[in-house]
C-alpha positions in Angstrom: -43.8 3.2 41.9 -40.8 5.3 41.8 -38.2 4.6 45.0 -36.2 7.6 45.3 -34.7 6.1 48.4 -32.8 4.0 46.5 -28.5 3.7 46.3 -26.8 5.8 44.0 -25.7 2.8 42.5 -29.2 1.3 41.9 -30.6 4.0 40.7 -27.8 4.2 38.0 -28.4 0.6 37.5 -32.2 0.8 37.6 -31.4 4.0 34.8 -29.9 1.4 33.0 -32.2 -0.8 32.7 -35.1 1.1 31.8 -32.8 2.7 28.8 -32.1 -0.5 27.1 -35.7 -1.4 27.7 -36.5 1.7 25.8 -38.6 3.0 28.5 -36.8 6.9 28.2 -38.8 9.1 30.5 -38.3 6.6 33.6 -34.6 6.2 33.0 -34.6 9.8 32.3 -35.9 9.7 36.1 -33.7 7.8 37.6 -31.0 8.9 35.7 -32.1 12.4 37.5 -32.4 11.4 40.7 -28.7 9.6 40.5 -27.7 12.9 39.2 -28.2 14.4 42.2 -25.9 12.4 44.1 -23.2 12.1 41.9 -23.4 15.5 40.0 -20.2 15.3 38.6 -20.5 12.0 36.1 -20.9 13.2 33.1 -21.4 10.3 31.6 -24.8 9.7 32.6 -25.1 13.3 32.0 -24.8 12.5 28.4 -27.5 8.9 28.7 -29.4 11.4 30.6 -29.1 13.8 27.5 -29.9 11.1 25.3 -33.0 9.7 27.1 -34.9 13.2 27.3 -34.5 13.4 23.7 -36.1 10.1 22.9 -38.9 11.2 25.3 -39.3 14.9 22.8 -38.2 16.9 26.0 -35.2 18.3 23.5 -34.6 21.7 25.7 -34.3 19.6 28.9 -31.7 16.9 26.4 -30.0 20.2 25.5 -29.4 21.0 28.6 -28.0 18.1 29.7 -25.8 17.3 26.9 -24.5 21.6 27.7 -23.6 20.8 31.3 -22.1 17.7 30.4 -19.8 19.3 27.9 -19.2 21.9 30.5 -18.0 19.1 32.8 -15.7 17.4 30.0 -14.8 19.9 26.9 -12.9 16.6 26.0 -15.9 14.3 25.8 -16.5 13.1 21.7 -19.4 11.3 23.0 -21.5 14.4 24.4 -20.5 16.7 21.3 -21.7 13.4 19.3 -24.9 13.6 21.2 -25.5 17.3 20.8 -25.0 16.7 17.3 -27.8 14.2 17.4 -30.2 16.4 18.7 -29.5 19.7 16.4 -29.6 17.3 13.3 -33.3 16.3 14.5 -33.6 20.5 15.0 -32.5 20.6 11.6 -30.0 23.5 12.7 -27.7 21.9 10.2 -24.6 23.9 10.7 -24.4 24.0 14.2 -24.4 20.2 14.1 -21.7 19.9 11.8 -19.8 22.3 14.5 -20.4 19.9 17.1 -19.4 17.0 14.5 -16.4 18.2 14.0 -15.8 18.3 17.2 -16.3 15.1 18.3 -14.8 14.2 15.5 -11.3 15.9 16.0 -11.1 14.3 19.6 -11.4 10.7 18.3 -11.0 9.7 14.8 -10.8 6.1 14.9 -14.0 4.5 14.9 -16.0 7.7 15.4 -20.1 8.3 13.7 -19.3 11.6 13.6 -16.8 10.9 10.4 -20.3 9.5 9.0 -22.8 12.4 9.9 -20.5 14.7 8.2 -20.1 13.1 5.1 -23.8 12.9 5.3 -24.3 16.6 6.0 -21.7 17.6 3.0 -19.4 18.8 5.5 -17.1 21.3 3.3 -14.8 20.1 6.0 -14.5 17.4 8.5 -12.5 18.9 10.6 -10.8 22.1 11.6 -7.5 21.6 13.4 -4.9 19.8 11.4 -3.2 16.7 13.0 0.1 16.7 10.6 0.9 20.6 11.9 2.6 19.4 15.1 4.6 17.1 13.1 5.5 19.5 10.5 7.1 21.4 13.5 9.3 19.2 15.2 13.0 18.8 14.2 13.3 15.2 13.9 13.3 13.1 10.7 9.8 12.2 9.5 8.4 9.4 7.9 6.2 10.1 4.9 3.6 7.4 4.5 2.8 7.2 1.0 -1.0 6.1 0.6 -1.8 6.9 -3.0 -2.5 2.9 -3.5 -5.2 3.1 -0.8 -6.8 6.0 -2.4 -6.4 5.0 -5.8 -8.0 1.3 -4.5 -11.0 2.7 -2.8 -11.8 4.7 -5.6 -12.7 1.3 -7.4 -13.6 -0.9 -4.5 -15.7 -1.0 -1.0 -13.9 -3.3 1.0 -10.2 -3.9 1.5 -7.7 -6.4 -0.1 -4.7 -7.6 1.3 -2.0 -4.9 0.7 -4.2 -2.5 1.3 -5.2 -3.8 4.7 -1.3 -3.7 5.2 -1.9 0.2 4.5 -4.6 0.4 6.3 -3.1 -0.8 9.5 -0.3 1.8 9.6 -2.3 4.7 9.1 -5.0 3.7 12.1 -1.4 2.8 14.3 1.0 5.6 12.9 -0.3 8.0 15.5 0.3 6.1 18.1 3.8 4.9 17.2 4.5 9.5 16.5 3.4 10.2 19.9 6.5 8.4 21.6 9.0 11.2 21.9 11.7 9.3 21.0 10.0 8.2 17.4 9.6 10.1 13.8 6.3 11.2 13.2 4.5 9.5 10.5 2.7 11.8 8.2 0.5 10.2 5.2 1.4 11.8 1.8 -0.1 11.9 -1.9 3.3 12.5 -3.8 3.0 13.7 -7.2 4.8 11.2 -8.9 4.3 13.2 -12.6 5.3 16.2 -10.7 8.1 17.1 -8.1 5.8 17.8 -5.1 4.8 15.7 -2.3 1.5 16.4 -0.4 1.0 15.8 3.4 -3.3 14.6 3.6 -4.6 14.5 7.1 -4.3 11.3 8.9 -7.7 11.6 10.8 -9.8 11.9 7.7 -8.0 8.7 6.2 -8.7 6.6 10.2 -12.3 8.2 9.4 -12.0 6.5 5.9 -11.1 3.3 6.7 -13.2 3.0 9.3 -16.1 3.5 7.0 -14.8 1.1 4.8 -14.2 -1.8 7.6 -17.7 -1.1 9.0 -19.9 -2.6 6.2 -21.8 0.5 6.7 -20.4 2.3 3.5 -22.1 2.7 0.1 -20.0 4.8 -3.1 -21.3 7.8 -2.4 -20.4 8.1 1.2 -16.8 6.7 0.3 -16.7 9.0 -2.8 -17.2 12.0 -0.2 -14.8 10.5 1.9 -12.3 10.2 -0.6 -12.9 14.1 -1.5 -12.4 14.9 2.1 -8.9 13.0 1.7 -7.8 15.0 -1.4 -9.2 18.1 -0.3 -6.9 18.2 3.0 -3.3 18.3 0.9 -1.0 20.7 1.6 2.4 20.7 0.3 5.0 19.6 2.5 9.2 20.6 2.3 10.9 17.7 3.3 14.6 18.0 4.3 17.5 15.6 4.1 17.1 12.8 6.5 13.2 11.9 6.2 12.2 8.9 4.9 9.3 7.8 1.8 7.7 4.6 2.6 6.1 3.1 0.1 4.2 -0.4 1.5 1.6 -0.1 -1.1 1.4 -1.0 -4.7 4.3 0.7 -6.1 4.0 -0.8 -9.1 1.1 1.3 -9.8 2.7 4.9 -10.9 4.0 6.3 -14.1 7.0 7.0 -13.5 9.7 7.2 -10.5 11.7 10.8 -11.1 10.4 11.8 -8.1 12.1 9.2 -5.8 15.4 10.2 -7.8 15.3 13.7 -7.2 14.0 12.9 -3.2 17.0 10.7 -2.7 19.3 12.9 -4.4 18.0 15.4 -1.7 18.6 13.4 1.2 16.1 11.3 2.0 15.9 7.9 2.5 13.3 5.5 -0.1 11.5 2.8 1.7 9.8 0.4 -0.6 7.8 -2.7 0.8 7.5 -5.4 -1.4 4.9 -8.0 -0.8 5.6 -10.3 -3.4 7.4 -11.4 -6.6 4.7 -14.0 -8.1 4.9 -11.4 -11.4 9.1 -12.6 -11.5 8.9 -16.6 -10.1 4.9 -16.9 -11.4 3.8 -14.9 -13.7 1.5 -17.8 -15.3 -0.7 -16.3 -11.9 -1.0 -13.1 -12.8 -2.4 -11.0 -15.5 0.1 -10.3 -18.5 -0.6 -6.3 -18.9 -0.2 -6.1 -14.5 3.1 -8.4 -15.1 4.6 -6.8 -17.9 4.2 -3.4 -15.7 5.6 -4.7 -12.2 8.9 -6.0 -13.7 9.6 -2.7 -15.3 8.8 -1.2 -12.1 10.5 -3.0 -9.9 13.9 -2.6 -11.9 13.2 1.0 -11.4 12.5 1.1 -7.4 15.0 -0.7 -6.6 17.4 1.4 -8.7 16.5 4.5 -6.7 15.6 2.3 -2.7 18.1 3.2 0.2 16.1 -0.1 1.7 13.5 -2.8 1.0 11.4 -4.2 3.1 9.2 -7.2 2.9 6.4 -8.9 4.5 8.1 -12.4 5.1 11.4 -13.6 5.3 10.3 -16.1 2.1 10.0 -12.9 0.1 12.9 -11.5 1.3 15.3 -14.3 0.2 13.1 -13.7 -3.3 14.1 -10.3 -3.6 17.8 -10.8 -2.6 18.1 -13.2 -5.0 16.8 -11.2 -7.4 19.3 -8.1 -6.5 22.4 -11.0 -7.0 20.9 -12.7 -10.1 19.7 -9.5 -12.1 20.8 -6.1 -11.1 24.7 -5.1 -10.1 24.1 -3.8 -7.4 22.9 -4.7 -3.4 20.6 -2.8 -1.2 19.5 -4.0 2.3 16.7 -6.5 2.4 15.1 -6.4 5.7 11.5 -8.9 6.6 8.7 -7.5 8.8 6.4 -10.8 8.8 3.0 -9.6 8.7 0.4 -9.6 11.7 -2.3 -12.8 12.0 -4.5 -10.4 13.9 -8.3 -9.8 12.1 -9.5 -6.0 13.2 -12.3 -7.8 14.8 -14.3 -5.3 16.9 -15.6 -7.0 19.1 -19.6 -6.5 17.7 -22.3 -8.8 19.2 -24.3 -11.1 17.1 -26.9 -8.1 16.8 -24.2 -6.3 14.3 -24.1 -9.4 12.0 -26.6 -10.1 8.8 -29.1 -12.2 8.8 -27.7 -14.0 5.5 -24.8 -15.2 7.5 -26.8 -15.8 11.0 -28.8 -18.1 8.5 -25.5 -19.5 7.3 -23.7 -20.7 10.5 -26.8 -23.0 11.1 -25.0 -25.6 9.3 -21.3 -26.7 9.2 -19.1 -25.1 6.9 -15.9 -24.1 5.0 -14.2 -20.9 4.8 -12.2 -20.3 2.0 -10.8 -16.2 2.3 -9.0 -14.3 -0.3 -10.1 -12.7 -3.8 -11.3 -15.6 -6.3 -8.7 -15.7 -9.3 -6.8 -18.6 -10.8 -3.9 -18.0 -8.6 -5.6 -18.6 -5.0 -6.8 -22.5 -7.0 -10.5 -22.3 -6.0 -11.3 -24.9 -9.0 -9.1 -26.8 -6.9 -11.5 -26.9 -3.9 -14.6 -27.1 -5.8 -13.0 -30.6 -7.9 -12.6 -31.8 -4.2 -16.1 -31.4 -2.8 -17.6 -32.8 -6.0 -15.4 -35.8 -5.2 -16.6 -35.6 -1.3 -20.0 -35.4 -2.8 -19.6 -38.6 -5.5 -18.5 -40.9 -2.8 -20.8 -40.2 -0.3 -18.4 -38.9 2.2 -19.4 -35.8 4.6 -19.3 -32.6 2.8 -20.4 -29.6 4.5 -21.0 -26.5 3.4 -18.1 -24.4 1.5 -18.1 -20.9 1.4 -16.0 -18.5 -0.7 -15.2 -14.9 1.0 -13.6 -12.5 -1.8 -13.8 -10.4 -4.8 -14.0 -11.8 -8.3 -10.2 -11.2 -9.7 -8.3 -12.1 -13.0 -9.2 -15.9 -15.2 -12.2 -16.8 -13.1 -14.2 -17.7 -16.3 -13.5 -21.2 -16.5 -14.5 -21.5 -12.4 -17.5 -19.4 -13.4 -18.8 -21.8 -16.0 -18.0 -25.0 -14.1 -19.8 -23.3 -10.9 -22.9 -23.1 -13.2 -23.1 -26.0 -14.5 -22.3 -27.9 -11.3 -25.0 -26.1 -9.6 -22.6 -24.5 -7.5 -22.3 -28.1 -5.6 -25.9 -28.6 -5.3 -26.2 -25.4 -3.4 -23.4 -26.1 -1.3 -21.4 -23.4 -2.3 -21.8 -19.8 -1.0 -20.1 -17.0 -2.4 -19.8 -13.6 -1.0 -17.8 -11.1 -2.7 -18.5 -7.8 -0.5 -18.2 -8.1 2.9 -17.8 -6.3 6.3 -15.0 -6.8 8.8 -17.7 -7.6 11.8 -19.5 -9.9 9.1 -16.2 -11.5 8.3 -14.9 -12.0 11.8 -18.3 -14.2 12.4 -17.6 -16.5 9.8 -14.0 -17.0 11.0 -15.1 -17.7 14.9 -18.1 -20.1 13.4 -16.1 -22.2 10.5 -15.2 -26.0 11.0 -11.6 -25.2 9.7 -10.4 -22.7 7.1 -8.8 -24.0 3.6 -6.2 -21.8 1.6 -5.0 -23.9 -1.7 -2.8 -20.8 -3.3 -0.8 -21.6 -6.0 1.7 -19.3 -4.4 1.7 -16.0 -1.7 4.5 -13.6 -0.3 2.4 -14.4 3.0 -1.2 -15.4 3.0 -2.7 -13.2 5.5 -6.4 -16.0 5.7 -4.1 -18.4 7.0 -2.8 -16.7 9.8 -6.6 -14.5 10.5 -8.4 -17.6 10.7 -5.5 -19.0 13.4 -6.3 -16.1 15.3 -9.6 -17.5 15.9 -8.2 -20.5 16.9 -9.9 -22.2 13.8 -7.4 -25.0 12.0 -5.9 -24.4 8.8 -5.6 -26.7 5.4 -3.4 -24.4 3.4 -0.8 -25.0 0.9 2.8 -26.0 1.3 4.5 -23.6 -1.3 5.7 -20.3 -1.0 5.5 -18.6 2.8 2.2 -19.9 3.5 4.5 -22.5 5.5 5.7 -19.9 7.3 2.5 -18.2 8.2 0.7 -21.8 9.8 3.9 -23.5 11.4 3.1 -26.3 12.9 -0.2 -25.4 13.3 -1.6 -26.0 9.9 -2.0 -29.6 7.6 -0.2 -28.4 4.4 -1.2 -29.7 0.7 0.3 -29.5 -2.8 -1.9 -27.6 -4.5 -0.9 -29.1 -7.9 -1.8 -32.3 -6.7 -5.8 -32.6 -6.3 -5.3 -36.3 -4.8 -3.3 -35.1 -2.1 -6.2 -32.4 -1.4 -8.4 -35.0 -1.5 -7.1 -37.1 1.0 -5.9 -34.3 3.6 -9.5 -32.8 3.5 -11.6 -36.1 3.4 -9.2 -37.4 6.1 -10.0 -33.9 8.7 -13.7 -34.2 7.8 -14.3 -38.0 8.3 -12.5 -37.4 11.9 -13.9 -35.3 13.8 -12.8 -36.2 16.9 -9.3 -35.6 16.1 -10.4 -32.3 14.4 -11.5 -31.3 17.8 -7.9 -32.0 19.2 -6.4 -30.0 16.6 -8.4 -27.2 17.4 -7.5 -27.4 21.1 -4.1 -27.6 20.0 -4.1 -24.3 17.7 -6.2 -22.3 20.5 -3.3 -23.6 23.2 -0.2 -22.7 21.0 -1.2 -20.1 18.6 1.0 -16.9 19.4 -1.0 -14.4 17.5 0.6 -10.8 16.0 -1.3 -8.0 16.2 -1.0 -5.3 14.0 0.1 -2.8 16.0 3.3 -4.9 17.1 4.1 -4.9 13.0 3.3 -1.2 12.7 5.4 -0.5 15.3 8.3 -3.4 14.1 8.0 -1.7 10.9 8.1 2.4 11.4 11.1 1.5 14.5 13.3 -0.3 11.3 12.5 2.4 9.5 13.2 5.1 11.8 16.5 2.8 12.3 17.5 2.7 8.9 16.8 6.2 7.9 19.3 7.4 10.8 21.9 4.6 9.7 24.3 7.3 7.9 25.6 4.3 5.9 21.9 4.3 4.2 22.0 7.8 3.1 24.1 7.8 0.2 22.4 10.5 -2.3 23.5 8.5 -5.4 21.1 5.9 -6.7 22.1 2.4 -7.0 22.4 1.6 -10.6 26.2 1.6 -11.8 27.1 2.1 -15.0 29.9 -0.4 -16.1 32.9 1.1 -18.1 32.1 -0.2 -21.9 28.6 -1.6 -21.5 25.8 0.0 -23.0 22.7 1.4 -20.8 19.1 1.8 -22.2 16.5 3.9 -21.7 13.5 2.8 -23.2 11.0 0.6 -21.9 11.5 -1.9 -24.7 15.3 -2.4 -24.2 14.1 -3.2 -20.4 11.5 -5.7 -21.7 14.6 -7.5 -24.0 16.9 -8.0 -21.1 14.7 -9.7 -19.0 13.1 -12.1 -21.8 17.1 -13.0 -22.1 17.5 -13.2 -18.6 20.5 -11.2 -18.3 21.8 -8.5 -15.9 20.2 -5.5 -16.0 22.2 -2.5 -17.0 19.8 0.5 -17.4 20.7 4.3 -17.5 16.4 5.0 -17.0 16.8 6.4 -13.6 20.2 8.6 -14.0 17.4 11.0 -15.8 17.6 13.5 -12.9 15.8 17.5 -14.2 14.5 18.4 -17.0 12.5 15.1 -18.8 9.7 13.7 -19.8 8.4 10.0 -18.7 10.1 7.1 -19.8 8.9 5.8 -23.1 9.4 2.2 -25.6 12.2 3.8 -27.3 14.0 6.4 -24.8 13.3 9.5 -23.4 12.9 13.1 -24.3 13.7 16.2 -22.8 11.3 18.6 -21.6 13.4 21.4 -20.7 16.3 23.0 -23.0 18.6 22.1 -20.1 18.3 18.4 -19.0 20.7 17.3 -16.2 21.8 13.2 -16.0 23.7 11.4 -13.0 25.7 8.4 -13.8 27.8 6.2 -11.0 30.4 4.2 -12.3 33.3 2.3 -10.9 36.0 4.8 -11.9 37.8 6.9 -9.5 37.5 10.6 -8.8 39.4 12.8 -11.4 40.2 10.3 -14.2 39.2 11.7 -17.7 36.4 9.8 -19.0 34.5 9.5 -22.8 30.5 9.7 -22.6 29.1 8.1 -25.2 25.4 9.1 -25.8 22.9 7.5 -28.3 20.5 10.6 -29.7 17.9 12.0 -31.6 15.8 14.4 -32.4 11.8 14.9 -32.7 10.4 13.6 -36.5 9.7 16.1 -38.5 12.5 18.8 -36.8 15.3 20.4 -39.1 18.7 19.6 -38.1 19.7 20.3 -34.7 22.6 20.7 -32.2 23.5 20.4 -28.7 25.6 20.7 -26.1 27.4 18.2 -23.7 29.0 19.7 -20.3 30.6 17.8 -18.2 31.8 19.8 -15.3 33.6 22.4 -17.0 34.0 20.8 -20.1 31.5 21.6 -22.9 31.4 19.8 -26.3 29.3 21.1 -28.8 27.5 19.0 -31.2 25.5 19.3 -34.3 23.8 17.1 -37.4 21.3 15.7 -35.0 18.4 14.2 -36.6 15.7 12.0 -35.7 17.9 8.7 -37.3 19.5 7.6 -33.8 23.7 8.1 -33.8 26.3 8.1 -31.0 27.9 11.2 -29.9 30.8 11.3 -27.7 31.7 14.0 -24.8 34.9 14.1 -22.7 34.8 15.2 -18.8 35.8 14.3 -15.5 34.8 11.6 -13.2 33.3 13.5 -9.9 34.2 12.1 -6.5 32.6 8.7 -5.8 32.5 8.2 -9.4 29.8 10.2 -10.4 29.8 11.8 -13.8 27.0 15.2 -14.2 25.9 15.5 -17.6 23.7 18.4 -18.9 22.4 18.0 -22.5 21.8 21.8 -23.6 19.2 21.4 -26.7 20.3 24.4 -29.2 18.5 25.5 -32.4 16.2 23.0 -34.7 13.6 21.7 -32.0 10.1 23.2 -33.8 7.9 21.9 -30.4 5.2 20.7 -33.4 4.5 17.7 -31.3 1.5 18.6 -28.8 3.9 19.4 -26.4 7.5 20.9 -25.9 10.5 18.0 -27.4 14.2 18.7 -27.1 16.8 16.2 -27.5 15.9 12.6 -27.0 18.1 9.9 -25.5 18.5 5.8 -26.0 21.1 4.3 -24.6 24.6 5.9 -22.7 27.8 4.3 -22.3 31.3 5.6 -20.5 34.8 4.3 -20.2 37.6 5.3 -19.3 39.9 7.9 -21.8 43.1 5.8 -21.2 41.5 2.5 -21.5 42.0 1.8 -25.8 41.2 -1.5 -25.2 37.5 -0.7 -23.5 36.8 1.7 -26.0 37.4 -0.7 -28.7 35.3 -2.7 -27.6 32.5 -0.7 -26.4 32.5 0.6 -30.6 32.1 -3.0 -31.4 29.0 -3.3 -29.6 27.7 0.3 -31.1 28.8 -0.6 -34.9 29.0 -4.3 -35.6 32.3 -4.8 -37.1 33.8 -2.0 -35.0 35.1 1.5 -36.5 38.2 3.0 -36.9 39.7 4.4 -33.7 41.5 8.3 -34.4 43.4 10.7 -32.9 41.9 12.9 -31.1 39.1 11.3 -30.1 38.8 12.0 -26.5 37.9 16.2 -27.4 36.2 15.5 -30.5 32.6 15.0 -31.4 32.4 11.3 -33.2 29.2 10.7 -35.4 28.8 6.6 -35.7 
């Protein structure tokens, strides 16, 4: 029998209970009946709102869900709920209304994100989070997340640089809404274009949250994705802001962008995770390798700052800057966080596959399966393990499938994938994936080589010990808390792993021992470590030069082409490129050179000469195939030299000007009759190389023509005004 004399408290309590029992019209009762006593908690307004629904009384859930709302206009949960209950209605629209609302008062983590998607919400949401940043004076950062977009578009769950991404777009709100810091705005720059686009930062938390649930499928991450896109708006950023880059920047086409940006004032951030495409590129796919090494000549041509994700890597990279380019730029680490987004789901949350899996002892072996993370290496050890009778549990492989797996693929097969010891999963959900960490023996990371190894420092975070490889950072990921092997050395495996597994006792101790001393990162304290050095580095006025950083020495040639590029760093020499002085008016880079796109094409140069000393450009052209003779002009500041004869054979032109203060020589090629446009698309003059010395300096000049013409060629009078052909 129903007790309405009963406490406030136990009627809530006895409310409670009846709703997780399922029972909704009695805990629609007593939720009623507490109601009355406390008729301000909206809260149980809303589990009152939700009960009557489950029990068909809709107008009374209606009702409730109204007052509660009433109560709290703030509350996500009770337009959520109201939501619910017009979706059952089918009243479609007004759902998505309240949706959006729900939505728009907490992103993170919110099913509303979901319903719309669902619905085909033309929008998710209607106010737009980047506006309040768009008005305030201080410098911004400009979070670029193409990577993350361009990833997801292939891919369900999340990889390691883009659960770097992903971690400061769900904690650059919080870091903006401290007074003192730059707001953080995600952008899609147009990296073929000159534009960059501001997307809204609650649609992208909606996003990932999708993706970290387990709970998407392609088509709702394909809507998502839509969503993302269809929120740009074009943003005008002013001198002072910052582009971060801590995605793959190796990814995009071509970098004029970042050159016309910094030339504008604003600071270029670029986050480099690794350089296993420089120091082990056996690791990596050729095509992928051949692309990064181009690119990262490029970015750091046109940087203010790099950052990196370990201080390993960041002695890499300065090394790197001393050994190959002439130039330095600050090389700052921000190690990386050993905290796994685990949300704290019950067992309930978690497949059955893996419930079933945890009843025996096991592995875990993280990270996507490719010839560079050595799973072969693993597998030889267990089939050892297995030979000599020595315990073996169960080993289980958490990752994608990646680049050269088809010689582990066809030794998994015909091992019998260790006699069904082996389990592989290749798609996986955060919640899933935080089980298997808290239930593991130990976790086991034989890279061949990392910029950090972010499964080394996740499964720490657990308090689970770590085998894991001694090369690279991973040392500085585990510390003292992890057993380290040489992962070219499958004896030395051997004995570290048969040695943990044989004692168990002492594995116990080195578990207490991890869970006692482990001092775990989250990844807010890196989001915030790595937005405040950014902040800091983009007001340091000694970081905002405009100039890029590539300095053309007086008599040595500078290419263009992508092939030049390619040549110096087979050789291993210094590289001395002109490919980012392009600054208006060109086409991408291509093998050779570059064309013009524009009649008027504008280049920068820096060079070690001082302000006001008359310099000779030398300038390696050419014009489309097929194009009659053409001719050009060469200004330099106020001097103009014409030029004509141009063909598509490749010769040297010269031009006399004056060096600008700071060193910097303008250059504007002016493309004059003979360019037909026959070519699919509109050609002016194309350049290959550029070289400048001084016009006093015979001796440089002399020398620079002996490196144009083998042999050398005749030095006149004159020369400094007149056009030379060579």
């Amino acid at each position: 029998m129903f007790d309405t004399g009963r406490s406030r408290e136990a009627l809530r309590q006895a409310g409670d209970r009846a709703r997780d029992a399922e029972r909704w019209s009695e805990a629609a009762t007593y939720y009623a009946e507490y109601l009355k006593l406390a008729a301000n908690d909206w809260m149980i307004r809303v589990q009152l709102g939700n009960c009557l629904k489950e029990a068909g009384r809709y107008l009374d859930a209606m009702a409730a869900y109204d007052l509660a709302i009433n109560q709290n206009p703030k509350s996500d949960d009770a337009h959520l709920q109201r939501g619910h209950l017009l979706k059952k209605l089918e009243r479609t629209s007004e759902a998505i209304d309240e949706y959006r609302k729900s939505f728009e008062l907490r992103p993170n983590g919110n099913p509303a994100y979901e319903e719309l998607l669902m619905l085909g919400a033309a929008e998710i949401a209607v106010t737009d989070p980047t506006a309040a940043a768009g008005r305030t004076a201080a410098p911004k950062i400009y979070l670029d997340v193409t990577d993350l977009i361009d990833y997801l578009r292939v891919n369900t769950t999340l990889s390691g640089i883009q659960r770097v991404v992903s971690n400061l777009i769900t904690y650059g709100p919080e870091f903006s809404e401290v007074p003192a810091n730059s707001p953080v705005v995600p952008v899609l720059p147009d990296y073929n274009g000159s534009r960059v686009f501001a997307v809204r930062m609650d649609l992208l938390a909606g996003l990932i949250n999708l993706v970290t649930s387990g709970r998407s499928n392609r088509d709702l991450l394909d809507r998502g994705l839509n969503a993302v896109l269809g929120s740009r708006s074009s943003v005008t950023t002013r001198s002072g802001d910052i582009l971060l880059i801590a995605g793959a920047f190796w990814i995009y086409q071509r970098y004029d962008l970042l050159n016309m940006l910094r030339h504008a004032g604003l600071r270029v951030a670029i986050f480099i995770h690794d350089l296993i495409q420089i120091t082990d590129p056996a690791f990596v796919e050729p095509a992928a390798t051949t692309v990064f090494r181009r690119s990262l000549v490029d970015v750091l041509s046109v940087c203010n700052f790099v950052l990196t994700n370990s201080r390993f890597v960041a002695g890499e990279v300065s090394r790197y800057l001393t050994d190959r380019m002439n130039f330095q730029v600050p090389v700052i680490p921000i190690t990386l966080a050993t905290e796994f987004n685990d949300k704290g789901s019950d067992v309930g949350a978690v497949h059955q596959e893996y419930l079933d899996l945890v009843t025996e002892e096991y592995v875990l072996c993280v990270g996507t399966i490719e010839i560079r993370k050595n799973h072969l290496y693993l597998i030889k050890i267990w089939e050892r393990l297995i030979e000599e009778g020595k315990p073996a549990p169960n080993l289980v492989f958490v990752g994608k499938w990646g680049w050269e797996i088809a010689s582990l693929q066809k030794h998994l097969s015909k091992s019998d994938y260790l006699g069904g010891r082996l389990y592989i999963y290749n798609a996986i959900s955060d919640d899933d994936l935080a089980f298997l960490y808290k239930n593991c023996l130990f976790t086991i990371y034989p890279s061949f080589a990392e910029g950090w190894g972010l499964p080394v420092g996740e499964g720490l975070w657990y308090g689970k010990p770590c085998v894991t490889s001694k090369v690279t950072a991973m040392p500085e990921v585990g510390g003292s808390l992890c057993k380290y092997i040489d992962p070219f050395d499958l004896d030395d495996g051997y004995r570290i792993v048969a040695g943990v597994l044989a004692d168990r006792p002492a594995l116990a101790d080195w578990t207490a021992q991890v869970r006692a001393e482990i001092k775990p990162k989250t990844w807010k304290s890196f989001s915030d470590k790595l937005f405040e050095t950014v902040q800091q580095c983009g007001r340091n006025g000694e970081l905002g030069d405009a100039r890029n950083n590539v300095i053309l020495e007086s008599g040595e040639i500078a290419t263009f082409g992508n092939d030049p590029l390619a040549q110096i760093d087979r050789t291993g020499g210094v590289f001395v490129t002109a490919r980012m002085s392009r600054m208006i008016g060109w086409h991408a880079l291509e093998a050779w050179g570059c064309w013009a796109a524009r009649r008027r094409a504008t280049l920068r140069i820096n060079t070690r000469m001082e302000a006001g000393v008359d310099a000779i450009v030398y300038l390696h052209l050419k014009t489309p195939d097929g194009d009659e003779s053409a001719d050009c002009t060469i200004k330099i500041k106020d001097n103009a030299t014409f030029i004509d004869g141009l063909g598509s054979v490749p010769t040297w032109r010269t031009a006399a000007g004056r060096v600008g203060e700071r060193g910097v020589i303008e250059i504007a090629l002016i493309s004059g009759k003979g360019f037909s446009h026959n070519h699919g698309r509109e050609l002016y003059v194309g350049i290959l190389g550029i070289a400048v010395a001084p016009a006093c300096d015979v001796a440089t000049r002399f020398a620079l023509l002996e490196k144009i013409v083998p042999g050398g060629v005749p030095l006149r009078t004159g020369f400094e005004t007149a056009p030379v052909a060579v």
